[in-house]
N, C-alpha and C positions, 0 to 999 in steps of 0.2 A: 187749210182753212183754220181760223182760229176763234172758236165761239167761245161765247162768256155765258155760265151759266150761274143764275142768282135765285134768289127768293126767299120769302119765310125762313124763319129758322125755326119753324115749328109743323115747315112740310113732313109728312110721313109717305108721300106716296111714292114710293120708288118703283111704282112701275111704270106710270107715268112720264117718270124720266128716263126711265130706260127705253120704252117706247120712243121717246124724239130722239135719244143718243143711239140709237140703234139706224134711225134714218143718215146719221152723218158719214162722209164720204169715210175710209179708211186716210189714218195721217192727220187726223184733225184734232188740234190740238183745244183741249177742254180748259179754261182759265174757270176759276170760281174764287171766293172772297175767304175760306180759309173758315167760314161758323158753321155750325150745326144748321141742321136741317137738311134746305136745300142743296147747300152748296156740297156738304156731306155727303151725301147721297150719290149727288154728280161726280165728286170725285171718284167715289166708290166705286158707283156701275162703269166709269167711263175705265177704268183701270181693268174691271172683269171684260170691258168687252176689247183690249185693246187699244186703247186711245192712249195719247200721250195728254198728262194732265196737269195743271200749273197753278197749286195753289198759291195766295197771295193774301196777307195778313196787311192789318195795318202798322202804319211804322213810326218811327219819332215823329219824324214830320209830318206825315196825318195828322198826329197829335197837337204838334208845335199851331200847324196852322190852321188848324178846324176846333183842338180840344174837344169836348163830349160828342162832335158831333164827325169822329176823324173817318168814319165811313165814307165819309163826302170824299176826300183823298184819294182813299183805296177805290171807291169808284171811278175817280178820274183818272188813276195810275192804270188800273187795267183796263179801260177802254183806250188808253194810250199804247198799248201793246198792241195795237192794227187790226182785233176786232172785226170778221165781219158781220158780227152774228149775234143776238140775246135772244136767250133761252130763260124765261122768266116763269117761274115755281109760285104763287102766292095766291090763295084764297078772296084777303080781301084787299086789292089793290087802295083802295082811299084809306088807307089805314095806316099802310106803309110809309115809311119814309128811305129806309137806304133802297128798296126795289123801284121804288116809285122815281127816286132821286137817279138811279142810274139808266131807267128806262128814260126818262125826259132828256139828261144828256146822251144817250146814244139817239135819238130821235134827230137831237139836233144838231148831230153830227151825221145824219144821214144813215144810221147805222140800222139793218133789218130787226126788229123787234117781235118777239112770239110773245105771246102771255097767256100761259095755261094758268086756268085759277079751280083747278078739278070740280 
């Protein structure tokens, strides 16, 4: 199984995510976006409890074809990675734009979406 976990990058609750990373199957491979907070966090715990983990930054061509806005990329790039799964970190979802931007495409790509907002 390959889940994407995102959100805030001004999550602090890391139990919260260790709490949902702790329900996944053993072999489940954790993808996040490479920023602080949430995606942080996820790496973290998922590395303490055994998970294989897949950080993912954005890259030239993020840049080349979105500029200021190259998050949009990296969020299509890793839900292009076969995804069945979001695991979404954020407080205030209307606020957001890179958690909001990749929950709307994994929705419409049929993709299971969670959204804890503690």
């Amino acid at each position: 199984m390959r889940v994407i976990v995102a959100g805030a990058t001004g999550w602090t609750d890391e139990t919260a995510i260790r709490r949902e990373l702790e329900k996944l199957p053993p072999g489940t491979i954790v993808v996040h976006g490479d920023s602080p907070g949430a995606d942080a966090l996820a790496g973290k715990v998922a590395r303490l409890l055994g998970l294989v983990v897949e950080p993912m930054s954005k890259n030239a061509a993020d840049r080349a074809r979105h500029g200021r806005v190259a998050w949009k990329g990296l969020n299509e790039r890793m839900l292009a990675t076969g995804v069945s799964r979001i695991l979404a970190f954020h407080r205030d979802i209307r606020s957001s734009k890179g958690t909001s931007h990749l929950i709307e495409l994994a929705m419409e790509l049929g993709i299971e979406v969670t959204l804890f907002n503690g």
